[in-house]
N, C-alpha and C positions, 0 to 999 in steps of 0.2 A: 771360190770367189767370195771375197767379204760380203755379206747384204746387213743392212737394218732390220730386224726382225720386226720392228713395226711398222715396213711396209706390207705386211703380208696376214697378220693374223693378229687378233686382240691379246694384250699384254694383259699382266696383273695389274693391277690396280695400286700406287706406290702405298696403300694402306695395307695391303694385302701382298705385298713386296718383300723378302726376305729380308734380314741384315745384313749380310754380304752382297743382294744385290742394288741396296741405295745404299751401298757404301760406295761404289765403284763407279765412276765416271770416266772411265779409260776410253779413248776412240783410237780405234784401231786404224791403221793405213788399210788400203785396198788391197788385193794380194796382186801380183805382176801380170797375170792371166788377161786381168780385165785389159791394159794396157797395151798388150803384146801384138807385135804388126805379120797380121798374116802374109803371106808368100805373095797371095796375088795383091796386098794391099799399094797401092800405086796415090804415088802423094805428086798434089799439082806442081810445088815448089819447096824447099826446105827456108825461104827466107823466112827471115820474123822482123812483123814491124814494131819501134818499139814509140809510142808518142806521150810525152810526158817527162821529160828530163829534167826532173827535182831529184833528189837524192834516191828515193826508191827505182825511179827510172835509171838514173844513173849506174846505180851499183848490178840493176839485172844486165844493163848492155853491157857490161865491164866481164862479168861472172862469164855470156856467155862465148864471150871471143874467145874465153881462158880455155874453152872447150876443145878436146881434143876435133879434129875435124869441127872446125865450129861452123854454124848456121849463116847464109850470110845474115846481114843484120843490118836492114835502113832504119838511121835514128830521123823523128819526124820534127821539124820545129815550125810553131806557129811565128816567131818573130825570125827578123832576117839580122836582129842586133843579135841573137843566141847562134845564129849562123856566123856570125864577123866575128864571135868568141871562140868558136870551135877552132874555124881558118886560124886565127893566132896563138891556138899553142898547137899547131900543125895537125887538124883532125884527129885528136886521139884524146880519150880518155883515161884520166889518173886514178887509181882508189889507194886510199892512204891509208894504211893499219894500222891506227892508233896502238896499238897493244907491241907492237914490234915496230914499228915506225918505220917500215917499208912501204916504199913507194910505187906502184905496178903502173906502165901504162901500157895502154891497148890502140893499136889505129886499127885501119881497114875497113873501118864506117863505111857504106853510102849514105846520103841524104837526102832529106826532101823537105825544102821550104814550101811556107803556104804563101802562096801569094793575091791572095784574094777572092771571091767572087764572082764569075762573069755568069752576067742573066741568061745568055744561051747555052755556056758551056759547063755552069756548076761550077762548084771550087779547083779552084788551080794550084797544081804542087808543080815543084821546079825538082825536077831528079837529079841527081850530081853525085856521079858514082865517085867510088875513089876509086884510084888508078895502085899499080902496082910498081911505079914510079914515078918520081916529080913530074910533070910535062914539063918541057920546056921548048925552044923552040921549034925543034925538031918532029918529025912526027909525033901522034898519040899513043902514049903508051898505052899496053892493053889494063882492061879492068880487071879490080880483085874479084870481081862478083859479078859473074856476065847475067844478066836477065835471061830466063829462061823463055821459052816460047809460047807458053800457056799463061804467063805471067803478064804478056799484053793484050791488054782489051781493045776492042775494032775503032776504041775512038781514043787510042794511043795514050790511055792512061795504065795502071801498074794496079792487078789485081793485089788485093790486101787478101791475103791465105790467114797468116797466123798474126795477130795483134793485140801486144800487151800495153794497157794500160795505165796511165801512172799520175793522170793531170788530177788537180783539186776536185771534190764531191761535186761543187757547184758549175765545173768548168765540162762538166762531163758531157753534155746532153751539144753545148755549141763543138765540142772538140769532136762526135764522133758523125755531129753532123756535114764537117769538113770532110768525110772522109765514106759519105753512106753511099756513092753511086761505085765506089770501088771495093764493094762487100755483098755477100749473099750467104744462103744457106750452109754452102759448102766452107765459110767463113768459120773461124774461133776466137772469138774478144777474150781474153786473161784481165780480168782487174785487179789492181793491186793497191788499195784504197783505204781509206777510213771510212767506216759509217756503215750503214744499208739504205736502202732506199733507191740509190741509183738506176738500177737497171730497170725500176719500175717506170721511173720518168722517160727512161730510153723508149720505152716500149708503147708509152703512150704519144710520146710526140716525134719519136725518128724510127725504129724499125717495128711499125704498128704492121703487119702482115705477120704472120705466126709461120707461113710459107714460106717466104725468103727471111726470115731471121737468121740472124747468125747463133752460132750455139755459145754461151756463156760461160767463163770458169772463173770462179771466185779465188782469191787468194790473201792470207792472212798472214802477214807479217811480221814479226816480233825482233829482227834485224835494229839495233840502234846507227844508224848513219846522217849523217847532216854535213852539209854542202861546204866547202872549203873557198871554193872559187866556182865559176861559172862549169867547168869541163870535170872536177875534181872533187870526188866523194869520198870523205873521212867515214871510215868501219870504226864506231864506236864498241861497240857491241855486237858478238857472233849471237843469233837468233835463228829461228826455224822460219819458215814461211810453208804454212798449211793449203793443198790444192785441193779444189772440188768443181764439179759440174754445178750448174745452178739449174734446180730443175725450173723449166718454163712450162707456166702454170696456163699456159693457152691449149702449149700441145698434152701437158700431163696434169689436168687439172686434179685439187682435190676430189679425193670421193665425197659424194654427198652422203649426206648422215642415214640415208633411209638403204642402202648399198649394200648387200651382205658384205660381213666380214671375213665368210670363208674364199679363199682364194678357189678352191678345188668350185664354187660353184659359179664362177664368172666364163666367159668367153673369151678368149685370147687376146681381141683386139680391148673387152674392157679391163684384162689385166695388165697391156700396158700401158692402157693411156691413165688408168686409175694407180696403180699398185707398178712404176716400173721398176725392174731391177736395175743392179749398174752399169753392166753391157747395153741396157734400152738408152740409159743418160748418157753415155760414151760412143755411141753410135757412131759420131762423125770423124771422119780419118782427122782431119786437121787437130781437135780436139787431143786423140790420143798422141799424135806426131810432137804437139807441141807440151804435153805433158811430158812423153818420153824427153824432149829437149831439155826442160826445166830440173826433174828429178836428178840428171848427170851432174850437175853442177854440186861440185862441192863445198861452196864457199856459200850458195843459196840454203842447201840443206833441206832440200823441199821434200817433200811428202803428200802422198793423192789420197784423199779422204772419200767416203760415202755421203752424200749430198745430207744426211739429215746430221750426221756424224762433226761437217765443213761447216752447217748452219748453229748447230748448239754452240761450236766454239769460236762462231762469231759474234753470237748472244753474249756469252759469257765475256769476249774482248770489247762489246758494245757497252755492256751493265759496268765495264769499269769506266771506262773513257766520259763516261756520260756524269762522273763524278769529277774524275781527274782533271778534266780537259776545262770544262766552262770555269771550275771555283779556281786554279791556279791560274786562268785566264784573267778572271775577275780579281783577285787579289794580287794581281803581278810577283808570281813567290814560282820559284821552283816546287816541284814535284813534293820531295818532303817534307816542306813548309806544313802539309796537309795533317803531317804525325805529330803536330807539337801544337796541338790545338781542341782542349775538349768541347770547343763551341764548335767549330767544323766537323768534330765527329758524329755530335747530332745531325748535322745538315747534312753529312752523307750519309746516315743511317735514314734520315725521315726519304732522301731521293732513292735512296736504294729499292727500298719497301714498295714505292711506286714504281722503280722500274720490274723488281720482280714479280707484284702481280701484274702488268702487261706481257711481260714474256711468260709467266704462265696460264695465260689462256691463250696465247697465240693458235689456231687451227692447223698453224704447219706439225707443231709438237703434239698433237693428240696423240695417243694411243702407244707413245715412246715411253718407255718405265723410268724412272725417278726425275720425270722432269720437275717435279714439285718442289724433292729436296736439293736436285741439281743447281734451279734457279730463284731458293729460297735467296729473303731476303740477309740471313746469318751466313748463307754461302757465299751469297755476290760481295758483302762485306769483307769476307775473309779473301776473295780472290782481290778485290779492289785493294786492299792493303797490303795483299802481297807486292804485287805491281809499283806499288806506287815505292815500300819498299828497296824493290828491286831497282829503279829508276831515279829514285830520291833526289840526285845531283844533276838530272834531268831538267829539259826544260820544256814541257809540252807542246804538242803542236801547234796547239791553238795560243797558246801564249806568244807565240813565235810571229801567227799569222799577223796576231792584233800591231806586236811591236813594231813589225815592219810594214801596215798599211795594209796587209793582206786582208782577203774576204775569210772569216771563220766558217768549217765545215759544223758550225752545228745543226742544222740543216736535218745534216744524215747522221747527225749521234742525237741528243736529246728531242730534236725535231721529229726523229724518226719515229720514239716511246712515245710521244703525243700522239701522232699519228697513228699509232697502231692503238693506243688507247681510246681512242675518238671511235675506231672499228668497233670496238668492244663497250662502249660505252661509258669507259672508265674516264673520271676528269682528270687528267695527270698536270696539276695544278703549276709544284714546283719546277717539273721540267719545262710547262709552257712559259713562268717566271725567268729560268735562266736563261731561255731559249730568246727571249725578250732583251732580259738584259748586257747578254755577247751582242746583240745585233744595234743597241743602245749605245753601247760601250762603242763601237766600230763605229757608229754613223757620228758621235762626238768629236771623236779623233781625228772623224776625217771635217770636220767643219773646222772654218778659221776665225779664233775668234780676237784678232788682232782687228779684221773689219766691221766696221757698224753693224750689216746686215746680220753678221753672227754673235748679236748682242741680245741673247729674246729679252731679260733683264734690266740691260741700261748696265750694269754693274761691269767693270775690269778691272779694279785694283781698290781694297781698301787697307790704308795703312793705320798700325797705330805706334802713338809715341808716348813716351811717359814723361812727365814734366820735371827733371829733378830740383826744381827750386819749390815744388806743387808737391811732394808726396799725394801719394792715391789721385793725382788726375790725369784721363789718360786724355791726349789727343785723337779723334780719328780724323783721318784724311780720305776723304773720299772723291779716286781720281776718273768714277764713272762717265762714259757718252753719256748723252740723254738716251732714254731708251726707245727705238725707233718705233715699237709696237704700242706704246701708249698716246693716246690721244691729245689732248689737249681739253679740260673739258670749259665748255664755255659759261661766263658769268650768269647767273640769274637773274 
């Protein structure tokens, strides 16, 4: 079985480090052992919920129908207009491969609209299986997906087993609180996100019990896809999507500093709650069931990491994005716009520097060898420019968010460095500035300034004209409101 050797005993010191080994950053997959379903292992349900159908959501529902014996699969939607989208191109989803321009679609969905709130009963989903033929007006035909027996709860709701998520950073905390009386221990959330910081917020204002929590798997994406239509996900790009436990820092807190560092001299119960291996993170059936579900897929490409293994090379896809995302946001320019600019290269090298000393003192990375040079600031550079590179004719996510009125996740990319620098005591100056000015940028955009009220100035249009009968004099025309916020001030 794969493990992180620095959960378990003190490393070199990366000064004291050989050359070959801060040369090598390789993260290993897990080996199949840890995954593998024993004989007696008995799983409540094979469905999987999936909530969140933007392009990422899109392309995992699509992947796993393509699956031999596939999983059934309820897609969840918070609007009932994304339900009247589905119904019109016949329940079934397209994925279009750009590279070969085939076109795949998939039916056999179930679904589940949210239909609101109600104060006694919690939120309310509308189930609506698909059938295995039209209905029409003759009897019901039967379902492709019959509910299982264990799958209903005594006040006739649909236990959620396996549930991957897919909705925006910020949409996270209201979307899972739709769905928290239909989850427990024996539950598995998959996120499939930008940023970090989420499941912190989860944890403090929706599943605050460490008891019934559901178990967490992270997952990292590098898939290019963007949406074509409402039901229909264009594959720009073949990419990997990286899986990991996330360890929950309630039940497996860090060791405190004062803790021997020998394993051989702990107690069993403090070597797993301090020091667990992978089989202690993978403990719960659903977890490993929905893991094995994910890895089968071909076209996903996914891969199950070691929790310290999942979190470095989320760092490392954080330390780029935290460049890429806000400045081509803020400059309205594609991706490598970024390469043709040696006044931008400053301004990512000066953010860079700040974001790699916050990820290197982070407490999760202690005692892990070359984190230094892993998430020096000449590395994070070299991988940011790889990326951007690689993506160049790209258009970021966040540039995406802005154009079309959307809320930007900075939040959980640059907001997140702040935050963890504020722990540490570091002022992360720049990020807290761009962090400002994405949320600046958006709150403009979204004001109108065609009405009075969105005048703070008085100013909407100055013209100028040139005189040609006047060489050098110019006209200005100034077709300002008065300006609602200034007074009037009265004679002396």
């Amino acid at each position: 079985m794969a493990q992180s050797p620095s959960w378990w005993s003190p490393s070199p010191t990366d000064e004291h480090a050989s050359a070959s080994q801060q040369a090598s950053f390789e993260s290993k997959p897990l080996d199949e052992d840890v995954l593998s379903e024993p004989e007696e292992e008995k799983l409540m349900t094979r469905r999987v919920h999936i909530l969140g159908l933007g392009s990422i959501g899109t392309l995992v529902a699509h992947s796993l129908r393509c699956l031999p014996n596939p999983p059934p699969i309820t897609l969840m939607m918070h609007k009932q207009e994304q339900y009247a989208e589905f119904r019109k191109v016949g329940r079934n989803i397209a994925l279009i491969d750009q590279k070969n321009n085939i076109n795949d679609e998939q039916i056999g969905y179930d679904v589940e609209v949210y239909e609101g709130h109600d104060p006694e009963t919690g939120p309310r989903w509308r189930f609506m299986p698909d059938f295995e033929t039209k209905p029409g007006k003759g009897p019901t035909p039967p379902v492709t997906n019959p509910l299982e027996t264990e799958e209903s709860l005594p006040n006739g709701k649909i236990f959620i087993y396996c549930l991957i998520v897919a909705v925006k950073g910020h949409a996270t905390v209201a979307a899972l609180r739709s769905v928290q009386d239909r989850v427990d221990s024996r539950t598995t959330i998959c996120f499939m996100q930008n940023g970090l910081g989420q499941i912190d917020e989860l944890n403090r204002e929706v599943f605050t019990d460490p008891a019934t929590r559901p178990t967490y798997i992270l997952g990292i994406v590098s898939h290019g896809v963007y949406m074509a239509d409402p039901c229909a996900v264009v594959h720009a790009g073949y990419g990997t999507i990286a899986l990991g436990v996330s360890r929950d820092k309630d039940r497996h807190p860090l060791p405190p500093r004062t803790l021997t560092r020998n394993i051989s001299d702990l107690t069993d119960d403090e070597r797993t709650k301090f020091y667990p291996s992978d089989k202690d993170l993978f403990s719960s059936v659903s977890s490993r069931y929905l893991l094995r579900t994910l890895t089968r897929s071909t076209v996903l490409a996914c891969a199950v990491f070691p929790y310290l293994d999942l979190l470095q090379l989320q760092l490392e896809k954080l330390a780029a994005n935290a460049v890429l995302n806000p400045l081509t946001a803020l400059l309205d320019v594609p991706n490598g716009a970024l390469l043709e600019s040696n006044e931008l290269s400053v301004v990512q090298r000066l953010l860079l520097a700040e974001v790699s000393l916050v990820i290197r003192g982070l407490p999760e990375l202690e005692g892990i060898p070359n984190v230094k040079m892993r998430f020096s600031a000449r590395r994070l550079e070299q991988l940011a420019m790889a990326v951007t590179r690689r993506t160049a004719q790209n258009s970021s996510s966040m540039r995406e968010d802005l154009r079309h009125g959307k809320k930007p996740e900075i939040d959980y990319i640059n907001g997140y460095i702040f935050k963890r620098g504020e722990e540490q005591g570091i002022k992360c100056a720049l990020n807290f500035m761009l962090m400002q000015l994405i949320k600046g940028k958006d709150g403009l955009q979204k004001r109108d300034y065609s009405m009075p009220h969105g005048l703070p100035y008085g100013t909407r249009q100055i013209e100028s004209q040139v005189n040609p009968n006047r060489p050098g004099v110019v006209t200005l025309s100034d077709k300002s409101s008065p300006n609602p916020l200034r007074t009037t001030a009265k004679p002396r």
